[in-house]
C-alpha atoms as one frame of an Amber mdcrd trajectory, in Angstrom:
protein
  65.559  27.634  20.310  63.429  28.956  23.260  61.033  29.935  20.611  61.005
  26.583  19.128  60.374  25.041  22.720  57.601  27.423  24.163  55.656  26.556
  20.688  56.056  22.812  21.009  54.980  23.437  24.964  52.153  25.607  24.210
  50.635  22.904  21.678  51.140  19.823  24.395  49.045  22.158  26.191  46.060
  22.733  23.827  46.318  18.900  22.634  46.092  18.126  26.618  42.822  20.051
  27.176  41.430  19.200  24.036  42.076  15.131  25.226  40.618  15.823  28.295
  37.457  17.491  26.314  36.230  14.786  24.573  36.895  12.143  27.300  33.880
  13.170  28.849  31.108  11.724  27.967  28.260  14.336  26.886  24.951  12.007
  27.219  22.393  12.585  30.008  21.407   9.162  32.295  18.912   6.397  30.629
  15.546   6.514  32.120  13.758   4.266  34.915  12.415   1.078  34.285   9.521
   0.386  36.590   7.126  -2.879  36.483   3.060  -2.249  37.870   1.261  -5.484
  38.724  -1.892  -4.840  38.300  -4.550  -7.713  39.369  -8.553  -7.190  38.494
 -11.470  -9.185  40.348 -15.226  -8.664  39.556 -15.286  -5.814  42.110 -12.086
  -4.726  42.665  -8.842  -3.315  41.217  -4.992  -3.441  42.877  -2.271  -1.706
  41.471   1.280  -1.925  43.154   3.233   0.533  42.904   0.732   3.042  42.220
   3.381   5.940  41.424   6.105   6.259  39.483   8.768   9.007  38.314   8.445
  11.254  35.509  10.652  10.689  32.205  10.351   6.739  32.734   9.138   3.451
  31.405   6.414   1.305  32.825   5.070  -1.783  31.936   2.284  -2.535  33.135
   1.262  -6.843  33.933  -2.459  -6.554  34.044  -4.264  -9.643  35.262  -7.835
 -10.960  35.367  -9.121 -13.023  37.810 -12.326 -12.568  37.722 -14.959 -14.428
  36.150 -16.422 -11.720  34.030 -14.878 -10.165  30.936 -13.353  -6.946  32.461
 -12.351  -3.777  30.147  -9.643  -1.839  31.829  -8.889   2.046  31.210  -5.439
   3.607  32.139  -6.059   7.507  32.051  -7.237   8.826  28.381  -6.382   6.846
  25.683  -7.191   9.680  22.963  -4.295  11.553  22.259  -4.558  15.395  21.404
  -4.648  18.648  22.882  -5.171  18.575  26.757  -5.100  14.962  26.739  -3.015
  12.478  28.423  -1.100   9.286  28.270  -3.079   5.878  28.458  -4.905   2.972
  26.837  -7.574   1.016  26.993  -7.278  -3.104  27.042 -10.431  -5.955  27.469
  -9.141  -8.760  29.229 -11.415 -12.284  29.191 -11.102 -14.280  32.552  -8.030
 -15.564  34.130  -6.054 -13.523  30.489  -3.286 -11.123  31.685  -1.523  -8.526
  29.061   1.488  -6.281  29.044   1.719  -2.751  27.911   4.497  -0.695  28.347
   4.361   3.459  28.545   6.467   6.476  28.693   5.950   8.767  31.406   6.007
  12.412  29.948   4.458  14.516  32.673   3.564  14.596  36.602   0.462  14.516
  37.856  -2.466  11.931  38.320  -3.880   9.486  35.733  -7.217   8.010  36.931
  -7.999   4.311  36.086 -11.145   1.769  36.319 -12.667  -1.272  35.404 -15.720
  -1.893  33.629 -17.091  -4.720  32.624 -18.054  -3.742  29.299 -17.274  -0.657
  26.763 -19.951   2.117  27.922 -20.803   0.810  31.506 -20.496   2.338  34.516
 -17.305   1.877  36.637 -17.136  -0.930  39.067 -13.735   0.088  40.298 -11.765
   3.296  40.397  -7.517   4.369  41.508  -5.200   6.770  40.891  -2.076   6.347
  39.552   1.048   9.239  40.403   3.461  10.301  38.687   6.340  12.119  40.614
């Protein structure tokens, strides 16, 4: 009988911890979701916030009101070895876009305006990651 009883007590006890085991949930948190307005003149650029965190989502609300065509670069929109996250968009006058992006590193990411593919930069900011 006490044989009998420290058997059925000794499996409550391993059912017990193995309930307990797998009531915890084993997933890690969902990343951020931030939101960048980001409003282009002729001359100028403003981007707000202008850092983020690492391992997060972006989306960026780019807006032109300007009066000239304006093509906007977000750090190096090649992808391979060495390079970095980013994208380049053309906007037409009073035309805003949205494009979202995963943050997969810290550090800076450079961006500009030009007002067409190949000319120099009329505006230049840095963007941080964190």
């Amino acid at each position: 009988m006490k044989a009998a009883l420290s058997m059925l007590a000794a499996g409550a006890v391993v059912l017990a911890t193995a309930a307990s085991g797998s009531a915890r949930p084993q997933t890690t948190n969902s990343p951020a979701i931030f939101t960048a307005k980001v409003t282009i003149t002729d001359r100028s650029i403003v981007m707000r916030p202008n850092h983020a965190a690492r391992g997060s989502y972006v989306t960026f609300i780019v807006t032109n009101r300007g009066h000239k065509k304006q093509v906007f670069l977000f750090g190096d929109a090649k992808r391979g070895v060495g390079r970095t996250t980013g994208f380049t968009r053309t906007l037409a006058p009073s035309q805003q876009l949205t494009v979202v992006l995963y943050l997969d590193y810290r550090g800076v990411v450079r961006y500009s305006i030009r007002a067409r593919t190949g000319a120099v930069a009329t505006a230049k900011g840095t963007f941080r990651i964190t």
